[in-house]
Steps between C-alpha positions, in 0.01 A plus 500: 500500500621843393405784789564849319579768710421843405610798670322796453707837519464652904505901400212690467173452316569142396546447836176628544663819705411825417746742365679766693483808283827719516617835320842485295621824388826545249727783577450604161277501126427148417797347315728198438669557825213331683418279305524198780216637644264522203581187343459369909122679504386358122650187551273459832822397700390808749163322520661156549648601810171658645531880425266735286738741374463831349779678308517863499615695247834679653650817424601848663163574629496178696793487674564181738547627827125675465301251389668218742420720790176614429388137419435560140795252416604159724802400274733736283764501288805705541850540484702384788697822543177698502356258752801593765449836429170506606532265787749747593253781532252284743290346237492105675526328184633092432712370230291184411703376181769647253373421192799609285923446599692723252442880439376633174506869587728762319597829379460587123715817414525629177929450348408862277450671863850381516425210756720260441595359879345542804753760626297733177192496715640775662283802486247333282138501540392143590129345515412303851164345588527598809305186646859293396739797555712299767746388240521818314583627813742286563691488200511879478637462831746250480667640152493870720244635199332842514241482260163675430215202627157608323178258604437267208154436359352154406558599106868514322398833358730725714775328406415488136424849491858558609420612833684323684879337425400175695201291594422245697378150346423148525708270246146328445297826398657846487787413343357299169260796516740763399608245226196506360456839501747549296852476673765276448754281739771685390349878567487382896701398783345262716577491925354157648541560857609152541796590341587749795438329746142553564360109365217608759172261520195687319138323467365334844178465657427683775176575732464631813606334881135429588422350236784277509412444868189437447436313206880297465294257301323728263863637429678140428234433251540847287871440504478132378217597224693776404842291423302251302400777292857653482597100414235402272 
């Protein structure tokens, strides 16, 4: 006699469990760089592991620190140095998961503003976000730089325009964005902070100490949903 066992899955509605509903918000315009965490919510691997999940759409008018505390959000995204920053200034947050190891921000100057090494950024105007200005910071410290720091938008126009002589940018987006407006590799000079010793830790998941406190479960199973979209 054969005896078949069949084992059903034990997370959320096949289990016959509802779902716990939770708020994910991006630290910025929906984009490749999360795309663990859509392919995690269309996939249903969120729902596999019990949760409801919402994902909002990010940007500068929804910054992370806001919409954690006010309750708006129960998981964001963010970068690791921004994250210490903030806990810094008394906002109780917990690093749940670093979703990515090797940095990808830079500086994109402009060789015909005669930028050509990183001692040339001397006196130049340079683009920050200023949610990720901890590196900028640091480099323009470490290399004793005195240059001009203007706020950087979430467009590549400035830079385009000529207003500035160097912008920030993500290997992943800004940069192939000014190639395709036009530019070529060999009109810029590229500074991957990795490079100068600043290989610092960006994308992580982060929420707030109660609700890590609280709900250590609800937590685990965002984190492990969310790698089995970054995986799949």
């Amino acid at each position: 006699m054969v005896v078949l066992i069949i084992l059903l899955p034990a997370f959320g509605e096949a289990a016959g469990q509802s779902l716990t509903r939770v708020v994910f918000l991006p630290h910025w315009i929906p984009q490749a760089q999360f795309a663990g965490y859509y392919v995690a919510l269309e996939r249903g691997f969120y729902r596999e592991h019990g949760l409801d999940v919402v994902i909002l759409d990010g940007g500068p008018r929804k910054p992370v620190p806001k919409l954690l505390v006010s309750g708006q959000a129960t998981f964001a995204n963010d970068f690791l140095s921004g994250e210490l920053k903030l806990r810094e200034k008394g906002v109780p947050l917990v690093h749940l998961s670093q979703i990515t190891q090797p940095s990808a921000l830079m500086l994109v100057a402009l060789k015909s503003h005669g930028i050509r090494t990183i001692q040339d950024l001397d006196g130049k105007k340079i683009s920050v976000w200023s949610d990720f200005a901890a590196r900028p910071e640091a480099l323009f410290r470490k290399y004793h730089l005195r240059v001009h720091v203007i706020t950087q938008g979430p467009t590549i126009n400035l830079f385009m325009r000529g207003g500035v002589d160097a912008a920030s940018a993500m290997w992943y987006n800004e940069y192939h964005l000014f190639l395709n407006s036009g530019l070529n590799e060999d009109e810029l000079t590229l500074f991957f902070y990795d490079k100068f010793g600043l290989n610092f830790p960006e994308d992580c998941i982060v929420c707030l100490e109660q609700t890590w406190r609280t709900k250590p479960e609800v937590c685990r199973q965002f984190v492990q949903a969310t790698l089995e979209g970054c995986m799949f």
